[in-house]
N, C-alpha and C positions, 0 to 999 in steps of 0.2 A: 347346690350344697350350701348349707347355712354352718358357720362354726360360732358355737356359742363357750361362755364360761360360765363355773357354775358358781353360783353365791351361794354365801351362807350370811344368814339373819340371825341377830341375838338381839333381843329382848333386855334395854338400860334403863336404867333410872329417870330418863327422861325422852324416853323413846326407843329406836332402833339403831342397832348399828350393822352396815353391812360390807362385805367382805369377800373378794373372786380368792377363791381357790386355789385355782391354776396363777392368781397372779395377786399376792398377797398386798403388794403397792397397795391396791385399788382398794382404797376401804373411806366409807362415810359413815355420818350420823343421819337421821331424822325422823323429825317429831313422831310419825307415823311411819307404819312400815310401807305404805303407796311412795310416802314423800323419801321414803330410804332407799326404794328402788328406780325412781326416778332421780335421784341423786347420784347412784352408784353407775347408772347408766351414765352420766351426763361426766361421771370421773372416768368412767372406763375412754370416754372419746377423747377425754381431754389427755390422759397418760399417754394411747396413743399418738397423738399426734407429739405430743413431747420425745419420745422415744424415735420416731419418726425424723422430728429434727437434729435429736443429738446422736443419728445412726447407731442408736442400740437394736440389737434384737427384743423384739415380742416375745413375751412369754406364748409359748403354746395352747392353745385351747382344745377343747373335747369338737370333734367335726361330728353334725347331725346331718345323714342322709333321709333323703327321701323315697318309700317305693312306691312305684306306681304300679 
């Protein structure tokens, strides 16, 4: 089972800016929308583990099953 969140990307004056959904914190800039998504990823691990130390709860995500 993989649980993912969903982003959303918008289109700024000097690149991208991008944004989880399910967990509004999470949001970066950059230049390109590769280097937005790679950023956004590297915030989502970093919030976690923050949240993680200060005993918050996680926002909940969308769970993607697989069938075989």
């Amino acid at each position: 089972m993989l649980s993912t969140y969903t982003a959303k990307y918008t289109r700024i004056s000097h690149g991208y800016m991008g944004q989880l959904i399910e967990w509004p914190e999470v949001i970066t800039e950059g230049a390109t929308l590769e280097e937005c998504r790679e950023m956004l990823q590297d915030a989502l691990r970093e919030m976690i583990l923050a949240y993680q130390q200060l005993e918050k709860e996680i926002p909940l995500c969308t769970v993607a099953s697989s069938a075989f």
